[in-house]
Structures are given as C-alpha cells and as structure tokens.
C-alpha positions in Angstrom: 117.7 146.0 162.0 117.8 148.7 158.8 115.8 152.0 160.0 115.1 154.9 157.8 115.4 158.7 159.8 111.7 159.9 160.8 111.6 163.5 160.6 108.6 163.6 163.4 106.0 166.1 161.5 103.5 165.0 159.1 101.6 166.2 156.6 98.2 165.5 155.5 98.3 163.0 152.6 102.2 162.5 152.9 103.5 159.1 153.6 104.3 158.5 157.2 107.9 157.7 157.4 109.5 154.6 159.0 112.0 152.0 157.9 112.3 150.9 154.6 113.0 146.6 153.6 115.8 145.5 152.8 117.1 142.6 151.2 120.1 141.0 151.3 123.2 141.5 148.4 123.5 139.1 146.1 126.8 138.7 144.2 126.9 136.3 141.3 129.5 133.5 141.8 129.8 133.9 145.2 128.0 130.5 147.4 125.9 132.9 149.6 125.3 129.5 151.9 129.4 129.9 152.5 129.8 132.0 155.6 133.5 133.2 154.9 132.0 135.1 151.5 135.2 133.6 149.8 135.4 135.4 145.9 136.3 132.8 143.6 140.0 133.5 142.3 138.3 133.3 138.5 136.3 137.1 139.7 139.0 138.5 141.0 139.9 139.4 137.4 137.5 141.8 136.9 135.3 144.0 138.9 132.8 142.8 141.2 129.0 143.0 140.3 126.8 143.0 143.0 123.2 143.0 142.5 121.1 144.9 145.3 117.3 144.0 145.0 114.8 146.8 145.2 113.6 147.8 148.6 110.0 148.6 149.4 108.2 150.6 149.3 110.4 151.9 146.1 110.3 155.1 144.9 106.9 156.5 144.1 105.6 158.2 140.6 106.6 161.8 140.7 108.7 161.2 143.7 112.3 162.8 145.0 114.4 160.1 144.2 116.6 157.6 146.5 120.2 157.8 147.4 121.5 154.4 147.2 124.7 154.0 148.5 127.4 150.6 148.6 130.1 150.1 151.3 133.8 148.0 151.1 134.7 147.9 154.5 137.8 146.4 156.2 138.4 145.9 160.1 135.3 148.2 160.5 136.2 150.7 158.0 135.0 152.2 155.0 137.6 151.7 152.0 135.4 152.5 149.3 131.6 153.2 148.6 129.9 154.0 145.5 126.1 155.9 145.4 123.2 155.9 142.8 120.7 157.6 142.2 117.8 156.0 141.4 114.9 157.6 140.2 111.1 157.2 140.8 109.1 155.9 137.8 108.7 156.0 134.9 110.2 154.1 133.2 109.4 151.0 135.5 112.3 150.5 138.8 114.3 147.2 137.7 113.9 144.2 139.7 117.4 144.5 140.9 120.6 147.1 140.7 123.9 145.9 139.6 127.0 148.1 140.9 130.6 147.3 141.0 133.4 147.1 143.2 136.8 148.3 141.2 139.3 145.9 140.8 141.7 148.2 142.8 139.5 148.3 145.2 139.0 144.4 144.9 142.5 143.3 144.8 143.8 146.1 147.3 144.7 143.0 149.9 143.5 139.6 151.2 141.6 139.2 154.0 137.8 139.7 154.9 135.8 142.6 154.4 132.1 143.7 154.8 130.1 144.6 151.7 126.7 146.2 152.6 124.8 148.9 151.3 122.2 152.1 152.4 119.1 153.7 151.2 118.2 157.4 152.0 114.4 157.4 150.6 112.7 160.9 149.8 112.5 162.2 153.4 116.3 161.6 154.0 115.7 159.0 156.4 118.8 156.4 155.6 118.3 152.7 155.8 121.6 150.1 156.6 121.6 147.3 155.8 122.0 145.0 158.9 123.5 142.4 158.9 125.8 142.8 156.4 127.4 140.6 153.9 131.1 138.9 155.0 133.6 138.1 152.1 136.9 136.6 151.8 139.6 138.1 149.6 142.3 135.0 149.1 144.9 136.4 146.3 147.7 134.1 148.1 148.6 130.8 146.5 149.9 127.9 147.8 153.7 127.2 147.1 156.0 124.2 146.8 158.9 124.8 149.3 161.1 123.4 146.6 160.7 123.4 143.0 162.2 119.7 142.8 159.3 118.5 145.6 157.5 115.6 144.2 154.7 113.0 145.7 156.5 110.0 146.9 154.6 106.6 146.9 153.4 105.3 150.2 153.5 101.6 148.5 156.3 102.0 145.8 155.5 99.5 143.0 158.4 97.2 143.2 159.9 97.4 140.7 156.8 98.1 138.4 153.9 98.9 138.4 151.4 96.0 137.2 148.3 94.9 137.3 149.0 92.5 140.5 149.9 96.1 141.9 146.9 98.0 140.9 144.5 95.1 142.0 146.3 95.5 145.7 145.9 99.4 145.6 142.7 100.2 144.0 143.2 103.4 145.3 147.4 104.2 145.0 148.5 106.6 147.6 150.8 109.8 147.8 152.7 111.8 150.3 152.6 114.8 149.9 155.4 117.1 150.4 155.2 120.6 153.3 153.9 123.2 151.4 153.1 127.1 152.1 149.6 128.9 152.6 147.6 125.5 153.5 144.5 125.9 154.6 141.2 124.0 154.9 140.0 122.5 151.8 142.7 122.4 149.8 142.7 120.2 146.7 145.7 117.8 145.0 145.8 117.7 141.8 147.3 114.9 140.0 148.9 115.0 136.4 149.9 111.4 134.9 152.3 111.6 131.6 155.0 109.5 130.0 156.9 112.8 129.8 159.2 113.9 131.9 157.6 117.4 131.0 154.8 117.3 129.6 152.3 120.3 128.1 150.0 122.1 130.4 147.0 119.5 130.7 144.0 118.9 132.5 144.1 116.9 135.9 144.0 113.0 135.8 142.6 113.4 139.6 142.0 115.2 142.3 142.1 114.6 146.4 140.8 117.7 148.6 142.6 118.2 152.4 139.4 118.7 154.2 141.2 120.0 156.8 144.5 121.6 157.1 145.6 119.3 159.9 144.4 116.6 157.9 147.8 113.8 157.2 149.3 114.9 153.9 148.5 111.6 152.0 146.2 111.4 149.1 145.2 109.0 147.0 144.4 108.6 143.2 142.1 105.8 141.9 144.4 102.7 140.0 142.7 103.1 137.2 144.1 106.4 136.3 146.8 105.3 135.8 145.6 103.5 132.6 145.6 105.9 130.5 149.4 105.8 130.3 151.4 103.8 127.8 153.4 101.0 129.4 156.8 102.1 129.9 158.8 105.1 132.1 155.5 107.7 133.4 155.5 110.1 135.9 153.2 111.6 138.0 153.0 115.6 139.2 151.0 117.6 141.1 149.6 121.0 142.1 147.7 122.3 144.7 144.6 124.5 144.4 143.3 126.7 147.1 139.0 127.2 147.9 139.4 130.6 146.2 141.0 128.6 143.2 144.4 129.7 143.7 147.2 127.3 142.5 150.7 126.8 142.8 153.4 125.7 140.4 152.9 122.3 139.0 155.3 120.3 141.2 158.5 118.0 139.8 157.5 114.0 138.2 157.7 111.0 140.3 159.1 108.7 137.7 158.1 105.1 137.7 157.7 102.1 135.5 154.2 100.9 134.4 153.9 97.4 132.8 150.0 97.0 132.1 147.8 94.4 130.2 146.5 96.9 127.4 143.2 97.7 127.4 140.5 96.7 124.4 140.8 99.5 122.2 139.3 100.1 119.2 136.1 98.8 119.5 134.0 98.6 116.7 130.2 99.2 116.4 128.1 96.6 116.7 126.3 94.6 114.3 123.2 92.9 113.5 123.6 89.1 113.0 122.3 88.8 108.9 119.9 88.1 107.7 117.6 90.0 110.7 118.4 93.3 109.5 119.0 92.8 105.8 115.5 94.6 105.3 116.3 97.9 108.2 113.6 96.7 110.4 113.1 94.1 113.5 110.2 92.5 113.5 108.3 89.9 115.7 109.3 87.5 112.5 112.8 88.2 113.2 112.0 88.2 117.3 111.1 84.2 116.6 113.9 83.3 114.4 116.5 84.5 116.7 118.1 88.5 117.4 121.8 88.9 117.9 124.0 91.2 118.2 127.6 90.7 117.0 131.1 92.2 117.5 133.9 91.9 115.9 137.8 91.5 116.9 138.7 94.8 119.0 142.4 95.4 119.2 144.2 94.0 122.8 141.3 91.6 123.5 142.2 89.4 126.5 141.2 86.0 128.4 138.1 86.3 130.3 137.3 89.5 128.2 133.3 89.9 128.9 130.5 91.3 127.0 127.4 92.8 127.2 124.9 94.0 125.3 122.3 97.0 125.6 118.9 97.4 123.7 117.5 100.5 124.0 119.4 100.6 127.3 118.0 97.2 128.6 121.2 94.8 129.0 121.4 90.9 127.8 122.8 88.8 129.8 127.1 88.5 130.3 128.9 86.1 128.5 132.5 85.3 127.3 134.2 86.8 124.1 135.5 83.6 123.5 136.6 84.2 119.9 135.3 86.8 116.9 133.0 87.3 115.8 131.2 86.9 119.1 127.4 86.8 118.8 124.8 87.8 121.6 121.6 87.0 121.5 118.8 89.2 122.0 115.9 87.6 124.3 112.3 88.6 124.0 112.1 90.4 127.0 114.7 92.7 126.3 113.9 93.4 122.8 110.1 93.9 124.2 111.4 95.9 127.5 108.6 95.8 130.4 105.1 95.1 129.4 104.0 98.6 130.5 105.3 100.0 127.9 103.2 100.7 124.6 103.8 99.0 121.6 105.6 102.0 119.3 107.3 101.5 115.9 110.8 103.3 116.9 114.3 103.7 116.5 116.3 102.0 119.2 120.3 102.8 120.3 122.1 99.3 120.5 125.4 99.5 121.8 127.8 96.6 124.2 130.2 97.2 126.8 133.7 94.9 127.1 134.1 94.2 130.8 137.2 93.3 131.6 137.9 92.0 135.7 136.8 95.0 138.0 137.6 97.8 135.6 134.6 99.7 134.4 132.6 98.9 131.3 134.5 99.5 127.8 132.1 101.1 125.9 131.0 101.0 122.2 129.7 103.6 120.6 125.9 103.3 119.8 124.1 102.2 116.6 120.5 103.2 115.2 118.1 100.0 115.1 114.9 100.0 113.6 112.1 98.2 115.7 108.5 97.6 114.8 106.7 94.5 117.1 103.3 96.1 117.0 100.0 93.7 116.3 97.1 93.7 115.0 94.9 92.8 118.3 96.3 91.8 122.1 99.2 90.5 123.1 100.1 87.6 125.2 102.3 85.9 127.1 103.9 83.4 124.6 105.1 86.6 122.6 106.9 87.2 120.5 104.9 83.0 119.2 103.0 83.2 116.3 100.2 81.3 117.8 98.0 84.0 120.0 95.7 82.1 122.6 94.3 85.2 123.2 93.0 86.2 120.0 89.0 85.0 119.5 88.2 81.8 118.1 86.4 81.8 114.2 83.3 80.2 113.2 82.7 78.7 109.9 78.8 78.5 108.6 78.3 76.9 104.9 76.4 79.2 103.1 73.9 76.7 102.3 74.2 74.0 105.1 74.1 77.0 107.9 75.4 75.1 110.7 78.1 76.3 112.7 81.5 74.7 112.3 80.1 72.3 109.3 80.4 72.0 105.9 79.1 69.5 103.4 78.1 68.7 100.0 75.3 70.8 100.4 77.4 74.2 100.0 78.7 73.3 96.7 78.9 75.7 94.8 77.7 78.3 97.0 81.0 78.3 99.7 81.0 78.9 103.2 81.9 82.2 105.3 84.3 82.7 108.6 83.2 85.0 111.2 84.6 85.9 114.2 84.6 88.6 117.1 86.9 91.6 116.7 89.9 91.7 118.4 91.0 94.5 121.2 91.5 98.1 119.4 91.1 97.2 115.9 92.3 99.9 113.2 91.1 100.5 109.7 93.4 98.6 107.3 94.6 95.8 109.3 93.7 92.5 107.6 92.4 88.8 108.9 93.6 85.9 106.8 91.6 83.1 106.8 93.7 79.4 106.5 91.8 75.5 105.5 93.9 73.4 107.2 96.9 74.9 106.7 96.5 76.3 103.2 95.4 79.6 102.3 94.0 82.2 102.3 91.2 81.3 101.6 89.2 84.5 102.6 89.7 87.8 104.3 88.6 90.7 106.3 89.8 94.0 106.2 89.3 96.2 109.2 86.7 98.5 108.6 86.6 102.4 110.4 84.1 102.2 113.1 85.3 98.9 113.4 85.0 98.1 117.5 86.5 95.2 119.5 84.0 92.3 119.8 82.4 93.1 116.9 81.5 90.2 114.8 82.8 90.5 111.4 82.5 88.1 108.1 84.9 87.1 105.6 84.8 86.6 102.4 83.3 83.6 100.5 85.8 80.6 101.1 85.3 78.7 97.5 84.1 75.2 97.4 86.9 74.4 95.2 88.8 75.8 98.5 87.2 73.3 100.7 85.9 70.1 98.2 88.0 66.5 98.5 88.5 66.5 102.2 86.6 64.3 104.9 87.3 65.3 108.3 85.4 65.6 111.0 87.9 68.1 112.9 89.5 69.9 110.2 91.5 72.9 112.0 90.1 76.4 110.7 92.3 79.6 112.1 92.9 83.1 111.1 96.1 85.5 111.0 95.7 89.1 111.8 98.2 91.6 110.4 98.9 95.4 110.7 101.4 95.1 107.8 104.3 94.0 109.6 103.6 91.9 112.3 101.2 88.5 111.7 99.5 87.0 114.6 97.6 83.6 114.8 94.7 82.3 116.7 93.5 79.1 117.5 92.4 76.5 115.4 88.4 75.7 114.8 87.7 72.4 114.3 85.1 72.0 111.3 83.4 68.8 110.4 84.2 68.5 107.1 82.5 66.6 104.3 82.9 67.4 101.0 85.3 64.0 100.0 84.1 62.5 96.8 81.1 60.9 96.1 79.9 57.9 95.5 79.3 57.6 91.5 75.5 56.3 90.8 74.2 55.6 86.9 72.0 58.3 85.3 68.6 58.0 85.5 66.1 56.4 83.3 63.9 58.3 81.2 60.9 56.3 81.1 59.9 57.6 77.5 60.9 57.0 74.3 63.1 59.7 72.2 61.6 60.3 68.7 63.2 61.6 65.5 66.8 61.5 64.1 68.0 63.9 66.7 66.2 61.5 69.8 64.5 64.5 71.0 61.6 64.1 74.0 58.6 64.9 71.8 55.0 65.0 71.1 54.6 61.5 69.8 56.9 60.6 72.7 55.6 57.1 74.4 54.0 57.4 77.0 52.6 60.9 76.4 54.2 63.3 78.7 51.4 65.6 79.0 51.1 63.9 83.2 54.4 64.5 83.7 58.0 62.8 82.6 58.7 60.0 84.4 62.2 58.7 85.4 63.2 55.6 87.0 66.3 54.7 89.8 67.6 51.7 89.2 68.7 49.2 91.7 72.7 49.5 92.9 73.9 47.3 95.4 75.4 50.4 97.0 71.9 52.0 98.0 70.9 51.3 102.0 67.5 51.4 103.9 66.9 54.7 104.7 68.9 56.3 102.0 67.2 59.6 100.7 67.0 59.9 96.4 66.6 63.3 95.8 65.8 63.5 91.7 66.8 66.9 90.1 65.6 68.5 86.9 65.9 71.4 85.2 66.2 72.8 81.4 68.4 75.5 79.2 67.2 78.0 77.0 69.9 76.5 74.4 70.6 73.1 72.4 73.6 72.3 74.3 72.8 72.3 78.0 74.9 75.3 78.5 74.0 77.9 81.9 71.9 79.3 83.6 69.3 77.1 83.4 65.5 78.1 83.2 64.5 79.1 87.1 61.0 78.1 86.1 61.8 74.7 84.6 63.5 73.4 88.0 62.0 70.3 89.7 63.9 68.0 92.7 61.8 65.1 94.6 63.2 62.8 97.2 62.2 59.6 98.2 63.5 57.4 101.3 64.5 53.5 100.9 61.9 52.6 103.4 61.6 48.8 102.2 63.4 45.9 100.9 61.3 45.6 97.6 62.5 49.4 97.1 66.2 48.6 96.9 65.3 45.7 95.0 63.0 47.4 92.5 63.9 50.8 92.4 62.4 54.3 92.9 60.2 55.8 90.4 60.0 60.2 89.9 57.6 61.9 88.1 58.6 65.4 86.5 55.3 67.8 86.8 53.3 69.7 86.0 53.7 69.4 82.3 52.9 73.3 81.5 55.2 74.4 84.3 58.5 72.0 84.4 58.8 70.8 80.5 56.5 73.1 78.3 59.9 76.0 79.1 62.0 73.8 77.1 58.9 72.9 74.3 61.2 75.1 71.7 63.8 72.9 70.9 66.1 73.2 74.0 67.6 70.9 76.5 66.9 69.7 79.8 68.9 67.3 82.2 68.2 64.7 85.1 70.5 63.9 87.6 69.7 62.3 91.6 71.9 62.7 95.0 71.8 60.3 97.9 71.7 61.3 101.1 72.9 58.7 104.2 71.9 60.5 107.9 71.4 63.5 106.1 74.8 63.4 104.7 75.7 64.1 101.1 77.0 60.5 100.2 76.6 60.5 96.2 75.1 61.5 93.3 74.5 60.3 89.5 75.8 61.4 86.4 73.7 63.8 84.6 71.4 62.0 82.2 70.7 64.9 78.9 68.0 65.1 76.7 66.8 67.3 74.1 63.1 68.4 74.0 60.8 69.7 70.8 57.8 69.8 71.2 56.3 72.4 68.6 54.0 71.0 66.2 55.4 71.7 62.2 52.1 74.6 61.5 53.1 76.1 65.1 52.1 75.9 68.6 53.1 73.1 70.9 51.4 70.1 71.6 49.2 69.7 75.1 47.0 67.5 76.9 44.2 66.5 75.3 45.3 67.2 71.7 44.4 64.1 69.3 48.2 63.8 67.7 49.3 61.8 64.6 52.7 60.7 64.4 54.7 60.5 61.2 57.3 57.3 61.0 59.5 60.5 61.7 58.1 61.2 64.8 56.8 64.5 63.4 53.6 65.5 65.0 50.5 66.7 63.4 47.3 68.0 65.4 44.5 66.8 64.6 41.6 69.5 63.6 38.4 69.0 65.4 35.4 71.1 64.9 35.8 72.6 68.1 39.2 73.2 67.4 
C-alpha cells in the first residue's frame, strides 16, 4: 500500500502527516481490463501519454509544492523516470497530469515493464504507487518462413469453384502455413483479388488463433468470395499480432471461380401510378390499392425474391416473376402497430432482392410522403370509408320537429342534422352532411372549444334538397374530414315524406267579383263585412277523417307578389267526420273582416289555397285560387259593416249619407 514519510513532530495547526491516495495510471489506448498491459503497435509511434489522476489531499493554497515523479521499469529496474512539479493553487490543480514516456525509451526493447509513479507531498514524505501498472512492449512481427507460402484449401474446389461448392462450404477453409513469432490471439487476414498482385487493400476477412496451439486452419465465410469476378482469383493472407503487428502479405492461392452473378444494379423503387401522382399517400390511396414496384435489375435469376420495407416494416415475400414486379402494400404495414400516433410524415421505402441463403440485396431508400390522419377515431375496418365508430346523426325538420322525420310540413323552412362530436375534434375539420347518397347538403365546421360529445348542428338542408322522395328509411350519414382524409359514419334512417301531392281544385269564393277588373268589393254579394266565405268542393279523392286546412293571406301589391301581409293571414281546418261531408263539401269562413281582409281594402291581392292532411300526413293541397280586393269607396275611406252602400251597374260603391253620418 502507497505511504507517505511521517516526520514524527507536529506543529500546532500543521497537517498531521500520513499517506497520501493514490489512483491508478491511466494510459489512453491501452485496455486497462487486459492484464499483460499490451501497447497497441499504432502508439508505439509516438510517445506514450500517461495520464496520472490527482491524489488527495492535493496541494493546499500557499503550499510547498509536490514532487511528482514516473518510473519505466524493466526486470525490477528503473530505465527511465521523469518528475514534475506541481504547484499548489492557484490557478486550480487539473483533474489529471499527462506525462510521457520517450519513444527511445518506448521502443528500447520488447518485453514487459512496470510503469508506476511517486508523490513526495510538502513534508517530503514520498507516496508509491502500489501495485503498479504491467505493460507489454511487442515490436516483433510475425513472419512467413517463405515468401512463396500460401493458404492451401482443405476442400479444393474441383475443378471450380461454384455455387454447388459454396452451398457445401458455407464457411471455405484454409491451412495455414508454419510461421514465426505466433502467439495467442493471432488474427488471419484474408485478401481475395482476380490479380495475381493486386494493390494494397483492405481485408475480405479475418480468423483469430485464439490460441497458439490452436490447429492452423481458418476459415472465410463463402460469400466472400462473391465479390470476385468469375474467372482466375486468388486468395492471400497476412497475419496480425494483438499488439497489431503484421507480417508480409503472403503469396496467392490461385483458383477458378465460376458463380451465378449477383443482382446488380438495382434501381430505386417506385410508386405504382397513379398513388403518388399528387406526392402524398393517403387513406384514399390506402383503399384503392399501395404498391411498390421494381423494375429489371441487371443478373436477375430464377427464384429471385423480393421484399419490401415501409418505414422499415416488411410486406410479405414474393417472386420476381418478371419486370416490372409490383408489391403490394397492406394496411397494416402502411399503418404500422396501432400504438403508434397518427403523424403526417415522411417515410423511407426501400426492397431487398433475396436470392437462396445469401443475404438480402439491398436498394437504396426513397422518400414517401404519408398523411392517414382523421378527423375523429379510428377503427378496425381501416383504412374503409365507412367508420362504425363515428356517432350516428339526427335529422329534425325545422318545422315538423320530430326526430328522424321529415314531411310536407318543413317546406320551405328545411330541416337540420345534428350529431355528437367525435373523439378530439380540431378547429377547421369539416362534417359533410349526404340525402341518400347525394350531397352535401349541409355542413359543420369544427369550432375552437369544440369538445368530443358535443352536440353540434348543421346547416339548413334545403327543401328543394329533400322534396320528391317517399321513404320511410331514407339513409341520412355524414363524412368528417381534416383536409385529407374523409371518414364516414353510419347511415340514419329518416322517414321521409315530401313525394308529390295529390292535386285538389281551388277553392270557391262564395261571392261575387264586381267591376271590369273582377275585384272582391264593396257591392260584393253577399256582403263580406261577416267574413269571406269559401267553399270545398266534393272530390272523390277526399276520405273520412281527412283534415282541410283553408289558408289565406294578402300582398301589399296588384300581383300577388311576397311577402305577404303577416296581419292578413288566416288557416282553418276541418275533419271529414261524415258521409254528407264528402258528399257536400266543407264550408270556411275568412274573419274578422277588419283584421283578415280590410289589409288588402286598397286595391291589393289576396289568395286562397287548402292542404289535406291523411293521419296527420301531408297528402295534398289545392291550387291557389287569386283575387283582387278594392274596397275604397270613390270620395275615400273604405266601406264597413253597417254602411247603407249603393252600387253603380259598375259595381262602384257610394255611401250613403245619414244624419248621423
């Protein structure tokens, strides 16, 4: 154990003295787990650093500074040592020191030495270090006994070497010729070349000699020796020592190789058009069908295989049966494991030619764009349209206001969609509303602070949208889309009733039109001051129970153009409750005269029309029956109940003066 020399008096206040710590050397390139310390032939070109951590305690502030001092010993003596000085702080003490061993000094001889160093701290007490640090100077290469020594096959191909060959020696062994310096862990290098001297190269393959007593056969893998061009090759070798020492690079074993060539030139892969024709995959293109296709590769052969990889997931193996070979792309590769997020991204796509047991040929990759995000969750049909998984819609008329029906009664007004928010909505993404197929026919654009579950409402689906269709399940679904990607949800199945209707006759007016221009007047007969009267006539299409509903209303204008006069509007129903009804008709009565008709007094229009409802269905309605209405008296004013009128032939009206008048 390192001690430091205790001087046996103390001082009040000094430090006591005793042994300082230690730590072991540390020399860069050197495997300190490597018990022989061998140096790496690739440092013995330089000197040697060695690194010696700083000892504690380390010189103090204001301190007499420490003598460190490093040893090179052989067989138990000192060769060489080096000291520094190294001075208390400041400036701060490094975390290590580096020193060197001289090349000289380094390359003097092989063999082992110690390397270890000392410490004499500010009382000149010395610390060792203990134990020290073993290394392994090895300057001595191995050598060939004869430059014309070669390997010599233990299986000589006979006479060449083919692929029946190589499939019978997967791994193609060597002896080795007697060599000098051998030791343990020695490594064969092999050198394969269709010259008979060939360029310093790098090694085609190497075989260590664990140990040196260790048979002097190696062995090279068979598909080495593809590399080579059919024809005359040879193979050479050297042989490299643990320090890295290596002899001269021996004489060629000649031999003839006569190999199927391998697939060369293999071009990148392609996207089957028309799925990339835009630069993006999609869940559009996912349905219709990815695949990957490669073209003719020079030295294709029989049984040639391919595979594909997307994004490093692999398709399935099949033939290359002929060019250009196409391989499809499933869903689940193109959508990798469902624990990975949905991600707009760019994607490698490369294949690999497999060819027997030889490894994989590889292609070089190729940039693929990818988006199959959603708008809502995803489900396990993907990448189908149709998402079970998305909510249902409702439809509500705006005017019938019952859920999944629509009728007669929302003309003109329209009906609405709603529906509950799909999972993790985002502001932008749109819901497309479809009537039976066609559309859209409304929307909904994602809102921010939009939340799944929320129930949201389209816009108005038009009448015209809906009218000319009876159906009492008339499918109702929505697509969502994020812009790139649709999705579809199930059908709703709407009652539907909005066919055409049955045509009924106008009504009757049941007073006469006076004047040139037939106008509903003062001198009408009879007076309309109770009320206008109109009259349903008998059709043979009316049933019991059948519900007239007569409609009126007038039009600040001569020519029954809208809006009509909110005030003037007037709608009665009666019921066919009795045969004599369907027989005799159904009698209305527009009133009160000041409220419903008097509006209109200043020559305007008004019209009549009736619908017939069957079970509270919408089955038919009349034609509009259109009248015009003056009923201003020549000197001003209009006429009213209880006036005494005269009536020109004309039908023009004059009041009648009374003295209360």
């Amino acid at each position: 154990m390192s001690r430091r020399f205790n001087p046996g008096n103390e001082t009040l206040g000094a430090v006591p003295p005793g042994a300082l710590a230690l730590l072991p050397i540390n020399i860069p390139g050197v495997d300190p787990a490597d018990p022989t310390g061998l140096i790496p032939a690739a440092l013995m070109l330089a000197p040697l650093r060695v690194l010696i951590p700083m000892w504690a305690p380390p010189p103090e502030p204001l301190d007499t500074p420490h003598i460190l001092k490093l040893f090179w010993a052989r067989a138990g003596v000192v060769v060489y040592s080096d000291d520094l000085v190294v001075n208390s702080p400041p400036p701060p003490l490094p975390a290590e020191h580096e020193m060197f061993i001289p090349l000289v000094v380094l390359r003097e001889q092989s063999g082992p030495v110690e390397l270890y160093y000392s410490v004499t701290d500010s009382f000149g007490g010395e610390s060792v270090l203990d134990p020290k640090r073993t290394l392994t100077v090895d300057m001595s290469s191995p050598q060939l006994l004869n430059p014309a020594d070669h390997l010599e096959f233990v299986v000589p191909p006979s006479p060449l070497m083919d692929e029946a060959y190589l499939i019978n020696n997967p791994q193609v062994a060597f002896d080795v010729p007697l060599y000098t310096g051998r030791n343990d862990g020695d490594i064969i290098h092999f050198y394969l070349s269709n010259s008979a001297n060939p360029p310093v190269a790098g090694e085609d393959g190497t075989f260590e000699l664990v140990s040196s007593t260790d048979p002097l056969v190696v062995t090279l893998p068979a598909d080495a020796f593809r590399r080579l061009s059919n024809g005359a090759a040879y193979v050479f070798f050297r042989i490299f020592d643990r320090a890295g020492n290596f002899s001269d690079r021996s004489a060629g074993l000649p031999f003839q190789l006569a190999l199927v060539p391998l697939p060369g030139d293999l071009p990148l892969p392609q996207i089957v058009p028309p799925r990339y024709d835009d630069l993006l995959i999609n869940r559009e293109d996912a349905r219709a069908g990815v695949f990957v296709r490669i073209t003719a590769y020079t030295d294709w052969a029989p049984m040639d295989q391919v595979i594909v990889y997307w994004k490093g997931r692999p398709t399935a193996v099949q033939p290359v049966n002929s060019f250009p070979c196409d391989v499809e792309v499933p869903w689940s590769v193109l959508r990798g494991p469902l624990t990975d997020p949905l991600i707009a991204e760019t994607v490698p796509v490369r294949y690999e030619i497999i060819r027997g047991a030889l490894p994989p040929f590889p292609s070089f990759n190729i940039p693929v764009n990818v988006n199959l995000t959603i708008a809502g969750q995803d489900h396990v049909n993907a990448p189908a349209l149709l998402n079970p998984d998305l909510p249902v819609a409702q439809v509500w008329g705006l005017t019938s206001n019952t859920q999944d029906v629509v009728n007669h009664d929302d003309n003109p007004a329209g009906a609405r969609a709603r529906v509950l928010l799909y999972d993790n909505p985002e502001p932008g993404q749109i819901l497309r509303f479809y009537w039976n197929g066609t559309g859209p026919v409304a929307t909904y654009t994602v809102q921010l602070g939009d939340v799944e579950g929320q129930l949201v409402f389209s816009s108005v689906i038009p009448w015209a949208a809906m009218t000319g269709v009876i159906n009492p399940a008339l499918p109702v679904y929505y697509t969502t889309s994020n812009g790139v990607n649709d999705q579809r949800s199930p059908n709703t199945l709407v009652n539907v009733n909005t066919g055409a209707l049955i045509q009924f006759n106008e009504p009757v007016l049941k007073h006469s039109l006076v004047g040139p221009a037939a106008k509903l007047a003062c001198c009408s007969k009879p007076e309309i001051f109770e009320g206008v009267g109109w009259y349903v006539a008998p059709d043979a299409r009316f049933q019991l129970n059948d519900v007239v509903r007569l409609m009126w209303e007038g039009f600040p204008n001569n020519n029954w153009s809208p809006p009509a006069i909110d005030e003037s509007r007037y709608a009665e129903n009666q019921t066919f409750f009795i045969q004599e009804q369907l027989e005799g008709g159904l009698n209305f009565l527009v009133w009160p005269y000041e409220e419903k008709v008097v509006p209109m007094h200043d020559s305007r229009t008004a019209q009549a029309w009736f619908q017939v409802r069957r079970g509270g269905a919408l089955i038919g309605e009349s034609k509009p029956r259109y009248i015009r209405i003056d009923l201003n008296y020549p000197t001003g004013g209009y006429c009213q109940a209880g006036d005494e009128i005269l009536c020109a032939s004309d039908g023009v009206p004059t009041r009648v003066e009374t003295k209360n008048s």
